[in-house]
N, C-alpha and C positions, 0 to 999 in steps of 0.2 A: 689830305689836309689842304685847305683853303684860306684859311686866315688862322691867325695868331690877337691873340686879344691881352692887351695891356690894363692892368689893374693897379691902382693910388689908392689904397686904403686908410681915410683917418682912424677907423676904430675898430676893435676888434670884432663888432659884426659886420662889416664891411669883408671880413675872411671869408664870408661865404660863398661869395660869386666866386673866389676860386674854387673851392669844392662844385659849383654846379658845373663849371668850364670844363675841368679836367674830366667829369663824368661824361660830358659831349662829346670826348675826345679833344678839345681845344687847348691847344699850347698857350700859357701866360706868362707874361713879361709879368712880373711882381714887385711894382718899385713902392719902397718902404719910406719915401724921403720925405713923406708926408704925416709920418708916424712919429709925434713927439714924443710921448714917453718909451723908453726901452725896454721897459718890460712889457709892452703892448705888444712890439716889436717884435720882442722873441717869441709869447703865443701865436702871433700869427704866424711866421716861419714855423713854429712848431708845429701848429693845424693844419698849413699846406704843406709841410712835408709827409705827416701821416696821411693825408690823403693821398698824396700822391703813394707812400709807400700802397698802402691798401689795395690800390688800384694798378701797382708794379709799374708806376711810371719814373720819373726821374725828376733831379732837380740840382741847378746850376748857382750858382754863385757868379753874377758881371760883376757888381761891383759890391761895396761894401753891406750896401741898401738895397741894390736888385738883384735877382733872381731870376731865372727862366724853369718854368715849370712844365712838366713835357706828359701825356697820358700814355700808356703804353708802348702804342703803333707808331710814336714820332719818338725818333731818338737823336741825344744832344751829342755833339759833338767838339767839344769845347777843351779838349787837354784837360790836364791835369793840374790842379793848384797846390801844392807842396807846400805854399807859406803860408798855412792857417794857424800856427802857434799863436800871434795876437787877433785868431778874429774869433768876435764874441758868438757868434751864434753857432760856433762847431763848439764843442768840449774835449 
C-alpha cells in the first residue's frame, strides 16, 4: 500500500468512488461532514460497508461522520469503541 485516498461525498452517487477504491485495494478516509440529509448518510455508510464486507475488508469509525475504510490486505488497527449506545449508524 502506497496511499490512502480520502472521499467528501455530497450525494449518494458520489458512494461510488468508494466501491471502486476498495476494489484497487485503496484504504478510504470517508468523511460524511458534507452530507446534509441523514438518511443519505446512513446509505452511504450502509453501501460502503457492504462493500467492504463483500470484499472481507474492514471499517472504522474516527469520528461521528468519518470513517476509514480498509480492502482486505490493509488492516485497521484502531481499538475498540464500547460507547456506541447513542451512535446512530450502529443498531
Amino acid at each position: 500500500m502506497n496511499r490512502i485516498t480520502t472521499l467528501c461525498p455530497k450525494t449518494y452517487n458520489d458512494a461510488q468512488a468508494v466501491g471502486r477504491a476498495i476494489r484497487e485495494g485503496i484504504p478510504v478516509v470517508l468523511n460524511l461532514s458534507n452530507v446534509e440529509d441523514e438518511k443519505t448518510a446512513y446509505r452511504i455508510v450502509d453501501f460502503s460497508a457492504g462493500v467492504v464486507f463483500g470484499l472481507q475488508g474492514s471499517i472504522e469509525r474516527v469520528t461521528p461522520r468519518v470513517f476509514i475504510l480498509s480492502p482486505a490486505q490493509v488492516s485497521i488497527d484502531g481499538g475498540s469503541n464500547k460507547n456506541t449506545n447513542h451512535d446512530p449508524f450502529v443498531n
